[in-house]
N, C-alpha and C positions, 0 to 999 in steps of 0.2 A: 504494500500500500504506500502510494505520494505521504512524503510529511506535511505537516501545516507547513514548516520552512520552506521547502523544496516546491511548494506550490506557489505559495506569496511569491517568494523569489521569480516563478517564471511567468505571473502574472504582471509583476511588476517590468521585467520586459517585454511582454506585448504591450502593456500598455503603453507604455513609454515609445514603443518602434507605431502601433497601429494609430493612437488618439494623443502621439507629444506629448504627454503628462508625465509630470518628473517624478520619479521613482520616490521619492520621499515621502509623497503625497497621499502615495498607495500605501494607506493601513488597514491593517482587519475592520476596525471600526469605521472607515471610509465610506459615506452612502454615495453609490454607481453615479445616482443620478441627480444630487443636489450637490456633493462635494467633487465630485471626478467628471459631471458635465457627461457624462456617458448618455447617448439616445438610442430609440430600439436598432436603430440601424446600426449600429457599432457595437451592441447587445449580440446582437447577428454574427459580426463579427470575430468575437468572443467567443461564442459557443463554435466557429467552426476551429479557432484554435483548441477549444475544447475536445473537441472530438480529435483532432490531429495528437492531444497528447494521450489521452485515453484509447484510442481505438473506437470507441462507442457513440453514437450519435445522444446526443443531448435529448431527454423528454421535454417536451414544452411543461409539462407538470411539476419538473421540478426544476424549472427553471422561470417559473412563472412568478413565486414568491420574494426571487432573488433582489434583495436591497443593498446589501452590503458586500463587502469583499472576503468578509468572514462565510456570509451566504453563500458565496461563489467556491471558497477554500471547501467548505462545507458537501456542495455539490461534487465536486470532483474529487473528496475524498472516496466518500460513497462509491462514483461512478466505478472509481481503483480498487474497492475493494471487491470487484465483481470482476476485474482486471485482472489474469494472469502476470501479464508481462510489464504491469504497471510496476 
C-alpha cells in the first residue's frame, strides 16, 4: 500500500507541473477548491493521474465527496490497497 508521505509527495508534483501551484501550499488540510483554486476540469485531471498511478480507474462515488487533499490521500490509499503492484 502508497504511504500518506509517498502520496502527498506525488500529489504535490502534479500539482505543481498540471495547475502551477507551489508545492508548499499542498497540505493535507488544503480545500481543492477554495484554497488550491482546483475546478472540475482539473479534478478530471487529477483523477486521470490517479488512475496512471494506481492502475485503477477512479469511481465517481468516491471521488465525489473529495474536498480536501487529505480526501484525495485518502482515496488513493484505498484504491492501493486493492493494488497488487501498488
Amino acid at each position: 500500500m502508497l504511504t500518506q508521505e509517498h502520496i502527498l509527495a506525488q500529489l504535490r508534483e502534479w500539482m505543481e507541473d498540471l495547475f502551477e501551484i507551489e508545492p508548499e501550499k499542498i497540505q493535507m488540510n488544503s480545500n481543492l477548491y477554495s484554497d488550491l483554486d482546483v475546478d472540475s476540469i482539473d479534478a478530471v485531471d487529477l483523477i486521470v493521474k490517479i488512475k496512471q498511478l494506481t492502475g485503477k480507474q477512479v469511481k465517481p462515488e468516491d471521488f465525489k465527496n473529495v474536498r480536501t487533499i487529505e480526501d484525495v490521500v485518502l482515496v488513493i490509499q484505498n484504491m492501493s490497497k486493492e493494488c497488487p503492484s501498488c
